[in-house]
C-alpha positions, -999 to +999 in steps of 0.1 A: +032-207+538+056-210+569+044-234+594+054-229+633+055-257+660+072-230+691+093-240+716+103-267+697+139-276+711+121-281+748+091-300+730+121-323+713+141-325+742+108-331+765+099-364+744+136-377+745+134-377+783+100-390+782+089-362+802+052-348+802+049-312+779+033-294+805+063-296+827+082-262+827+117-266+811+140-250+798+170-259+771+200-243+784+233-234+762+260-220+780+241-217+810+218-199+794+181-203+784+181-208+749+145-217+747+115-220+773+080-236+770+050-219+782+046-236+815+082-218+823+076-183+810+043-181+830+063-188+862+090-156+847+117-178+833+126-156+797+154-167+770+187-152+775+179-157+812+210-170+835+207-208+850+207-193+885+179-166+878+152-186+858+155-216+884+149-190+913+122-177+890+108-214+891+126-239+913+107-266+898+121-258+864+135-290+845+171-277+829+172-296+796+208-298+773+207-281+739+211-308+714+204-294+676+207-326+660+180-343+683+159-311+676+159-319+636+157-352+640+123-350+663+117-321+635+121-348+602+083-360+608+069-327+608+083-324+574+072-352+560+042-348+572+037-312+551+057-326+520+026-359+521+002-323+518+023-301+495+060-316+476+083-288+477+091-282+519+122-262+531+136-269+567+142-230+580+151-245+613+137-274+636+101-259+644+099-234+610+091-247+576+081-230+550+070-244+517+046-225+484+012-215+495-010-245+484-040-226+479-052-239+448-056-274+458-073-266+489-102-243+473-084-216+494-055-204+513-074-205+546-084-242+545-044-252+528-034-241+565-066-257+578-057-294+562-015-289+573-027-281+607-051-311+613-025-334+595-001-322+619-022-327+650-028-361+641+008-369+642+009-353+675+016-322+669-002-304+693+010-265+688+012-258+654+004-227+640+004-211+602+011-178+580+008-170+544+019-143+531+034-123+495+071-130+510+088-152+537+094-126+563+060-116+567+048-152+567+066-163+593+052-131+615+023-142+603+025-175+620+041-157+653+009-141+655-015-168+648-034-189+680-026-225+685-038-247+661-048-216+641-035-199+614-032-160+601-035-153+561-021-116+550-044-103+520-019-101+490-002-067+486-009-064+525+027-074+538+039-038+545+009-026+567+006-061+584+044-055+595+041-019+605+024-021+643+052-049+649+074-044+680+110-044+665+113-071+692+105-098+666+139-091+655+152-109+681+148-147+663+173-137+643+199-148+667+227-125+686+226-102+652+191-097+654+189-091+690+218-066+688+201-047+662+169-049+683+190-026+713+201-003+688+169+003+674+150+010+711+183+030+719+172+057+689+135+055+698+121+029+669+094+010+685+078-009+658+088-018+624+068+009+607+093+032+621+127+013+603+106+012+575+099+050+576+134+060+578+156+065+543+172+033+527+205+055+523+205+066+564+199+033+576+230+015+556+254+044+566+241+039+604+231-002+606+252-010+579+235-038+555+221-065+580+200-029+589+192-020+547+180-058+545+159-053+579+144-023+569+134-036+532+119-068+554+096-041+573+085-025+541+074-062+529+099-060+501+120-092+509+135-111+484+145-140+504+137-170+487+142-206+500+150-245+482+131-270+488+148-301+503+150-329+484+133-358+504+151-388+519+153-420+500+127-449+512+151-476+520+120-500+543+112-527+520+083-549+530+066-585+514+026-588+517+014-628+523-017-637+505-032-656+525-010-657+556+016-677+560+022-695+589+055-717+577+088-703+585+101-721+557+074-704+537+085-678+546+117-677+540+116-687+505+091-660+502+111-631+513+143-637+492+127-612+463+123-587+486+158-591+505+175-587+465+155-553+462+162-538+498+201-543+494+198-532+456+178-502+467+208-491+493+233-501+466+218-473+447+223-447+469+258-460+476+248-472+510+249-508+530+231-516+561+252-529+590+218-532+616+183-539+598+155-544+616+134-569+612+094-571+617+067-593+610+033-587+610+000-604+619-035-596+614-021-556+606+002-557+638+042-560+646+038-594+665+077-599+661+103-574+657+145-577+662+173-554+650+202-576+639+238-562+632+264-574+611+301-571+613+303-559+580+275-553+558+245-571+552+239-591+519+206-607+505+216-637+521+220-627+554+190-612+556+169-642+547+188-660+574+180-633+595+146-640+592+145-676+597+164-675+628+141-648+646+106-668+636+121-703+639+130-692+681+093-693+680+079-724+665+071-755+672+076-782+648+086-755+620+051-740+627+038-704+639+010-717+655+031-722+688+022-731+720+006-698+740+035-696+765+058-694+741+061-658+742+066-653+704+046-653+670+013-672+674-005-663+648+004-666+604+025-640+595+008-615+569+038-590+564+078-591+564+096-559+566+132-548+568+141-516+582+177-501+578+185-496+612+224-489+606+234-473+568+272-465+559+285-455+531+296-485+502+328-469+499+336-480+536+330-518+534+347-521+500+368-556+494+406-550+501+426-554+463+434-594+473+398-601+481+394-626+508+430-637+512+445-630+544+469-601+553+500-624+566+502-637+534+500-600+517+524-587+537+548-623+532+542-615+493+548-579+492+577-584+512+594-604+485+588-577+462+603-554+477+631-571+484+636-575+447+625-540+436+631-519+461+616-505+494+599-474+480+590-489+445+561-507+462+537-481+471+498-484+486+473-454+479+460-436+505+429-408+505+444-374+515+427-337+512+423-318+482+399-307+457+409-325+422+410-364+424+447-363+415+454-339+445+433-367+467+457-398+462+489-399+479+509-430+474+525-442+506+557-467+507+540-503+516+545-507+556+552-473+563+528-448+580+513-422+564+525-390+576+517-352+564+487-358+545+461-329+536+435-336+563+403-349+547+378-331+569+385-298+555+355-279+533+380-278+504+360-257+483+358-264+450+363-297+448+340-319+431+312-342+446+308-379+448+311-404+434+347-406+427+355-414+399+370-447+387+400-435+365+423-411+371+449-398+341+485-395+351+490-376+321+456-360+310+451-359+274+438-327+256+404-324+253+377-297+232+344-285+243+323-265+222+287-253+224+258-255+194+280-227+174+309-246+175+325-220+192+347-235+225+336-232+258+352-215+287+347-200+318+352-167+328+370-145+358+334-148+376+332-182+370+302-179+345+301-208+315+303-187+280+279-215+264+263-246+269+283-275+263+269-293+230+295-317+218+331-325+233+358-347+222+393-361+234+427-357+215+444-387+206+420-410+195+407-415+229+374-403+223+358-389+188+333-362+182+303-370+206+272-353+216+268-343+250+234-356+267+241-339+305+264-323+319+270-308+358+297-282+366+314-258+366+334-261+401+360-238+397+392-236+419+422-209+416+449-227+437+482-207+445+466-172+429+488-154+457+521-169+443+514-166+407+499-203+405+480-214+373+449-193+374+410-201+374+404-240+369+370-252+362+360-288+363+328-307+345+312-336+348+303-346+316+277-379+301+281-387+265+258-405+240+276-437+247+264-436+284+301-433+300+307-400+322+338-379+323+353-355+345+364-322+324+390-296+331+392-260+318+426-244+327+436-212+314+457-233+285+423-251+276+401-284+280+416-318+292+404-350+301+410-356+340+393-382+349+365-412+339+335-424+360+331-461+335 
């Protein structure tokens, strides 16, 4: 099932400027329309269409910035929306989704599309239209061709006459590629994609090269795109329910200290803090007072009770909510406390300097003195650098000079292994086996494919005994320097034991060692 909403970068950019939908607009990139709404393309304004042209086609035409990160965002409730219907929704681009035909909890495909369209038009979704189909191409052609609020099922089997009396010109939403190929096609006389699909698979790769082969296989309904589901993002809100209402601040207060310990233990779990929260309070089932509060560093469990007692108590008299009724504030007992993260960063950013709270005159007086019996460069600070092992990512610095000719850190760096960092990293890593329910050792090979499942693993030295491994994640291979003769295909692995403690696992050409520990 692919769900539609069109025009959706002028409907996004539209609400953002709190302008009405029918207004004709246009996003432009480049000086170019990108994307029109209806209202402009009944006046003549087209995509692809110069600034100068489409406003002389309609001078009343409201030019709109592209913005694809306000698009998604406007996008993320029209997701959650289907995913509340049917778990498993893939983001094709702000204004497509597509997610597995639901048909079997609906009674039939026909009323799936008829339930995500009415959810969707009560979130305010007004043009929304819907296509199933045996593969993802003919889906989403489906959906092109569907009426508003409507939807358009393709009998199974019936992908590659649906797609035959298509104009190649729905090629064209493939971007500059597709709109190229589109030309080419109406330069040889193909008007619909019955003919590509006519022509031999063999002729159209030696002429349109393979975008053209995986065209033409589209047109024959013989697509084997497939997409991933997203996964869905965390709920941070936490919220306290009062029963009966409370109408003490200091009630209150006490009350939402629980809930304050959960919200910053939920963010702690996804490695995050919150440096705005928002706070609301709710009477009789409606927001009566609502403040976002920032914090210079991070919010604790603390704070956040504070927080709270400072926004209600501006309200009160004598300590109660029943205030006066010019107050202008809560008047009535408060039912419902929530925090919202307004403001998330990652933990890693607001974590305590090495001497905790003491303050940097007296480090830098201390390390001084070092120094000044050691030696300037034998005092050294660590500091984060590019790479793709965690060894390559620490570059030790001499303490009060600047860091210069560092690996930038904003590079892809393919390769390299995800977060978390891990804790320890072995200057010297000790040897290491890994071998799979035969005994037989695991490795990796040219293509980067695991010879065997990794069943138990242990560490040379004493360091760690024979141990069964409960999960494992990898490999990420690298193969650094391979023009100059470096040290061939390197594969790391995250690794859990049965004692609970993770490890991070290297396979080098000489064998296994023990990089790096997550404890």
């Amino acid at each position: 099932m692919v769900v539609w909403c069109p025009d959706w970068s002028v409907v996004a950019a539209l609400d953002e400027a709190e302008r009405s939908p029918r207004s004709p607009a246009a996003v432009l990139s480049a000086n170019v329309v990108e994307v029109c709404n209806g209202p402009a393309r009944a006046e003549g304004v087209r995509r692809g269409q110069r600034r100068r042209d489409a406003q002389a086609r309609c001078p009343e035409l409201l030019l709109l910035p592209a913005n694809p990160d306000r698009d998604a965002r406007a996008f993320e409730p029209v997701l959650a929306t289907v995913e509340d219907l049917r778990p498993g929704v893939a983001a094709l681009r702000p204004g497509l989704l597509a997610v597995r035909a639901p048909g079997s909890w609906y009674g039939s495909e026909a009323e799936a599309a008829a339930t995500v369209c009415q959810a969707l038009v009560e979130a305010g979704v007004w043009d929304v239209r819907v296509g199933i189909a045996d593969d993802l191409f003919t889906a989403e052609q489906a959906a092109r061709t569907a009426d508003v609020q409507s939807w358009e099922v393709v009998v199974a089997g019936g992908s590659a006459a649906f797609l035959r009396r298509l104009p190649v010109q729905v090629l064209q939403d493939d971007g500059p590629q597709g709109r190229e190929l589109v030309s080419l096609l109406q330069r040889l006389g193909l008007r619909s994609l019955g003919d590509l699909a006519d022509l031999p698979g063999d002729a159209v790769e030696h002429r349109l090269g393979t975008y053209g082969a995986t065209v033409r296989r589209r047109a024959r309904g013989d697509d084997p795109a497939l997409f991933s589901a997203r996964t869905p993002p965390p709920e941070l809100d936490a919220e306290v329910a009062f029963e009966p209402p409370l109408d003490s601040v200091e009630a209150i207060t006490f009350s939402v200290r629980t809930t304050a310990e959960r919200f910053v233990s939920q963010l702690a779990h996804h490695q995050l803090v919150a440096t705005g929260v928002r706070v609301e309070a709710e009477s009789d089932g409606a927001v009566c007072s609502s403040r976002t509060w920032l914090h210079p560093r991070h919010f604790g469990a603390r704070d956040l009770v504070d927080r709270v007692h400072w926004q209600l108590q501006s309200s009160t008299v004598g300590g109660s909510l029943r205030a006066r009724k010019d107050s202008g504030g809560v008047r009535a007992p408060i039912d419902r406390v929530r925090f919202v993260p307004d403001v998330v960063e990652p933990a890693a950013a607001h974590g305590e300097a090495l001497w905790g709270a003491a303050s940097d005159d007296l480090v830098e007086r201390g390390v001084a003195r070092v120094q000044g019996m050691v030696g300037f460069d034998a005092v050294r600070r660590p500091v984060l650098q590019g790479g793709r092992s965690p060894a390559a990512r620490q570059a030790l610095v001499p303490w009060g000079e600047r860091a210069v000719d560092l690996r930038p850190v904003d590079r892809p760096w393919p390769g390299r292994v995800p977060g978390p960092a891990p804790v320890r990293v072995f200057a010297t890593p000790p040897a290491a086996e890994v071998v799979d329910d035969a005994g037989r050792d695991v490795f990796v090979t040219d293509r980067g494919v695991v010879t065997g499942e990794p069943r138990r693993f242990r560490v040379g030295g004493g360091v760690l005994p024979w141990q069964p491994v409960t999960a494992w994640a990898g490999p990420w291979p690298t193969d650094e320097g391979w023009w100059s003769g470096g040290a061939g295909l390197t594969s790391r692995f995250q690794v859990v034991g049965a004692d609970g403690r993770a490890w991070l696992l290297v396979r080098a050409p000489e064998g296994w060692s023990l990089e790096a520990g997550y404890d």
